[in-house]
C-alpha positions as CSV (number, residue, x, y, z in Angstrom):
1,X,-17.5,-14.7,-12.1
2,X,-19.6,-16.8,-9.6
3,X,-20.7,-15.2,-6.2
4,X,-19.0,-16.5,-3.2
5,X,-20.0,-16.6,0.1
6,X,-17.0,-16.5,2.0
7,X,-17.6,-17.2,6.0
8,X,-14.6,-18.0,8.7
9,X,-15.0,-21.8,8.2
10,X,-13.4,-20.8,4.6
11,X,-10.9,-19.2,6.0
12,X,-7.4,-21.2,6.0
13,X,-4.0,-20.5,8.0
14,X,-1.4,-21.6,6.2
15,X,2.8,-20.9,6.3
16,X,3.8,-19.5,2.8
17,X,7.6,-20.6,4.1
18,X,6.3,-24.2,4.0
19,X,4.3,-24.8,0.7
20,X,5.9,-26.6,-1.8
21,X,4.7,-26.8,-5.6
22,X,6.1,-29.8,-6.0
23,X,4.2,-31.9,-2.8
24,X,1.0,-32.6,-2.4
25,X,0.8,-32.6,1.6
26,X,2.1,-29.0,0.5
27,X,-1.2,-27.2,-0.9
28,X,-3.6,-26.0,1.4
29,X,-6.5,-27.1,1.5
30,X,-9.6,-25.4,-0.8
31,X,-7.4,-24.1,-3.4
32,X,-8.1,-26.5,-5.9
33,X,-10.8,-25.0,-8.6
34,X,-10.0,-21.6,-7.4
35,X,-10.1,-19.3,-10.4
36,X,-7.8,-16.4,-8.7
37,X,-4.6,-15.8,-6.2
38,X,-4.0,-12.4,-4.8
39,X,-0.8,-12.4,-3.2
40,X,-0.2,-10.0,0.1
41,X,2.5,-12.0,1.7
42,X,4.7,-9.5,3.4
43,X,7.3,-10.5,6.3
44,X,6.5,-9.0,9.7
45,X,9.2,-7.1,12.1
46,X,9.1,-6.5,15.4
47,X,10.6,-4.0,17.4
48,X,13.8,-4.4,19.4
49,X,13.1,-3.8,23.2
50,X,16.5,-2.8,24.0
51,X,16.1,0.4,21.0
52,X,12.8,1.3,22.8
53,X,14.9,1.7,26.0
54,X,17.7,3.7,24.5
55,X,15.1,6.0,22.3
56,X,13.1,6.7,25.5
57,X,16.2,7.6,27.5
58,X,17.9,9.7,25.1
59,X,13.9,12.0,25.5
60,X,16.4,14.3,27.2
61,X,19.3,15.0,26.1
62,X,17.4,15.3,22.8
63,X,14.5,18.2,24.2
64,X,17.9,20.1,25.9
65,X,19.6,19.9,22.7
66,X,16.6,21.2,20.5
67,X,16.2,17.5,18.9
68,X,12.7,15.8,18.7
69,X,11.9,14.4,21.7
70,X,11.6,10.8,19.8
71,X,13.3,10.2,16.8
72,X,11.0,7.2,15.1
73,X,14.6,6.1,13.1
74,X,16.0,5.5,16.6
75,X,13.5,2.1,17.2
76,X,15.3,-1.2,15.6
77,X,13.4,-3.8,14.1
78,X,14.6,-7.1,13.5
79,X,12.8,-10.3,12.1
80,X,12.2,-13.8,13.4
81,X,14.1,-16.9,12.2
82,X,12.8,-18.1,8.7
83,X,10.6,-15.0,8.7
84,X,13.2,-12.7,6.9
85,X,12.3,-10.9,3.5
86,X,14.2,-13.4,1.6
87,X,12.5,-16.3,2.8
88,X,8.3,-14.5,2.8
89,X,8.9,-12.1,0.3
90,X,10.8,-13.5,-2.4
91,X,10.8,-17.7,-1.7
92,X,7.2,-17.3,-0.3
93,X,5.9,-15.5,-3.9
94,X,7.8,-17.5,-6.1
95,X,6.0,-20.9,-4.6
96,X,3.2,-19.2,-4.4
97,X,3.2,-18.1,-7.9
98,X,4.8,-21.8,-8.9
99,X,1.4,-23.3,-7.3
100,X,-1.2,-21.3,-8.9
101,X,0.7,-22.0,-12.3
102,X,1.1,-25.8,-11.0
103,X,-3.1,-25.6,-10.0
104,X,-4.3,-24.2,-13.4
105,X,-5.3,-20.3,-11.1
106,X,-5.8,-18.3,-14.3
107,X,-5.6,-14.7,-12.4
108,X,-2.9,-13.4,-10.1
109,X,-2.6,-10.6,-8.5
110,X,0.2,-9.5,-6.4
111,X,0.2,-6.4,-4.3
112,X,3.5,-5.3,-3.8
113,X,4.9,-2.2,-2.1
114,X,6.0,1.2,-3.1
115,X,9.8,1.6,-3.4
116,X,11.3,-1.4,-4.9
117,X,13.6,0.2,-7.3
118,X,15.5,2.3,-4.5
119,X,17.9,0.1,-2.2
120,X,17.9,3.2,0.0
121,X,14.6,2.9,1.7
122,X,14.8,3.1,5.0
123,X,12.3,0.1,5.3
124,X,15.5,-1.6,3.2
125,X,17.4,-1.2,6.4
126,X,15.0,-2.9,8.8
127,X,16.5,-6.4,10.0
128,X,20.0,-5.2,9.9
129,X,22.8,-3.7,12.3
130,X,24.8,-0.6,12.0
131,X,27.0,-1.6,9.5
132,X,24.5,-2.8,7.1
133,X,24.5,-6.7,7.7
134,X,22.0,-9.1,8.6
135,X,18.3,-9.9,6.9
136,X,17.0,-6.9,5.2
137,X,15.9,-5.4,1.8
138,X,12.5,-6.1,2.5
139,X,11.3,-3.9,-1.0
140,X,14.6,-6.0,-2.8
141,X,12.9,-8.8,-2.4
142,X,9.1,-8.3,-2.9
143,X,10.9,-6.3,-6.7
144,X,12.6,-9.3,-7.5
145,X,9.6,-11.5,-6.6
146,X,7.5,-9.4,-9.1
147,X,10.3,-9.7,-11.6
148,X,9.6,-13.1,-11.1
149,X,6.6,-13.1,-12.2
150,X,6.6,-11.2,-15.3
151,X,9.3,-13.7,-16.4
152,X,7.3,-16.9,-15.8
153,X,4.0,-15.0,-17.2
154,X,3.6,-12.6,-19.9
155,X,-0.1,-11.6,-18.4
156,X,0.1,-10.1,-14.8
157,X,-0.9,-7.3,-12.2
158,X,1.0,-5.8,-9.7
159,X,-0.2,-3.1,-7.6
160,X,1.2,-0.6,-6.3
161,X,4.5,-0.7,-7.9
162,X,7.6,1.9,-8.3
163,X,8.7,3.4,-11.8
164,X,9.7,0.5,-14.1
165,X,8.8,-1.1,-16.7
166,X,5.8,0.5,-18.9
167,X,3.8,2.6,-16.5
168,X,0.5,3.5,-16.2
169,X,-1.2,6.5,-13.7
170,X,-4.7,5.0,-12.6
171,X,-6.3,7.4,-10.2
172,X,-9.2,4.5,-9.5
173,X,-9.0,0.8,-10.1
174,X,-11.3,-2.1,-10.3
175,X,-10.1,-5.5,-8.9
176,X,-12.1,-7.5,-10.8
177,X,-11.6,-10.7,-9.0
178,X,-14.5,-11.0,-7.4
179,X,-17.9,-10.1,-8.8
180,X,-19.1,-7.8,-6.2
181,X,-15.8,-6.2,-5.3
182,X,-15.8,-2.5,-4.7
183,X,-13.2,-0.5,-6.6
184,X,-10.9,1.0,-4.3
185,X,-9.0,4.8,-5.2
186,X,-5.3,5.3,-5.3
187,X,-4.6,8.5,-6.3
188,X,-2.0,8.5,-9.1
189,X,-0.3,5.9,-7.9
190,X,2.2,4.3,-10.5
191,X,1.5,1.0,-11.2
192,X,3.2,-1.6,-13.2
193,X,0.8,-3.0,-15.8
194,X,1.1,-6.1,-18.1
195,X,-2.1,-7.0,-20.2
196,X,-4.3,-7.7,-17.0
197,X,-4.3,-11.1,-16.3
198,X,-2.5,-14.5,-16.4
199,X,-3.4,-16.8,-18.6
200,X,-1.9,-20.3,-17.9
């Protein structure tokens, strides 16, 4: 692995809901000879004001009734237009995935989230109403994004994954991406392990 200095005029913003494998005016810019691609791409909720008011208003009737003060399942969260799971966590991957194949970007590595096996996660719920509708399933989609990979590539990582396929219990583990990396401990976490890398 070569040593890279990386400073902030390396750094570059880009809209995982916009790239396209298939255009050039689509790739940002400084990923061409790149040798890896960790993928974190996660959609981002924010909280509904009008839950905050009815949370801190029910304070209350809750302390008289021998309730917690604040009940944290009381906020609602909802995401922005074209930043629902769907769109960042499963469309946003796959292109992702699509233009590091598309590039030649022999190692990817995508860090998922715990849960994605069990569609009754309460972070499953955020982004919908009370009777279940609207854009959710955040852990659906990141699952069937890393389904997605394992189909397209026999060689992958994902970390940290839910009980699946063949397992693995790595109390420390080595991201050997970059050369000077420092290993980072998860204890006995499951991950999902397919022979390390991807080779395209």
């Amino acid at each position: 692995m070569k040593e890279v200095k990386c400073g902030l005029d390396h750094v570059i913003v880009s809209d995982v809901t916009q790239l396209s494998s298939n255009a050039e005016n689509g790739i940002p810019r400084g990923l061409n000879g790149a040798e890896a691609m960790i993928i974190c791409t996660s959609a981002v909720p924010y909280i509904s004001k009008l839950s905050v008011i009815k949370a801190m208003m029910n304070i209350p009737v809750n302390v008289l009734s021998g309730k917690k003060a604040l009940n944290p399942r009381d906020f609602r969260f909802r995401f922005r237009p074209d930043q629902y799971p769907e769109k960042v966590d499963y469309l946003g991957q796959v292109t992702q995935i699509d233009l590091a194949k598309k590039l030649g970007i022999r190692h990817v590595v995508v860090v998922s989230s715990m849960g994605g096996t069990n569609s009754e996660n309460f972070l499953n719920s955020i982004g919908k109403d009370k009777n279940g509708d609207g854009n959710g399933d955040i852990l659906l989609w990141k699952r069937k994004a890393e389904r997605y990979l394992t189909e397209v590539s026999a060689h992958c990582l994902m970390l940290p994954c839910e009980a699946g396929t063949k397992m693995i219990h790595a109390e420390r583990i080595c991201l050997a991406v970059l050369k000077r990396i420092d290993c980072h401990s998860i204890e006995w976490a499951p991950v999902h392990y397919h022979p390390p890398w991807w080779t395209c």
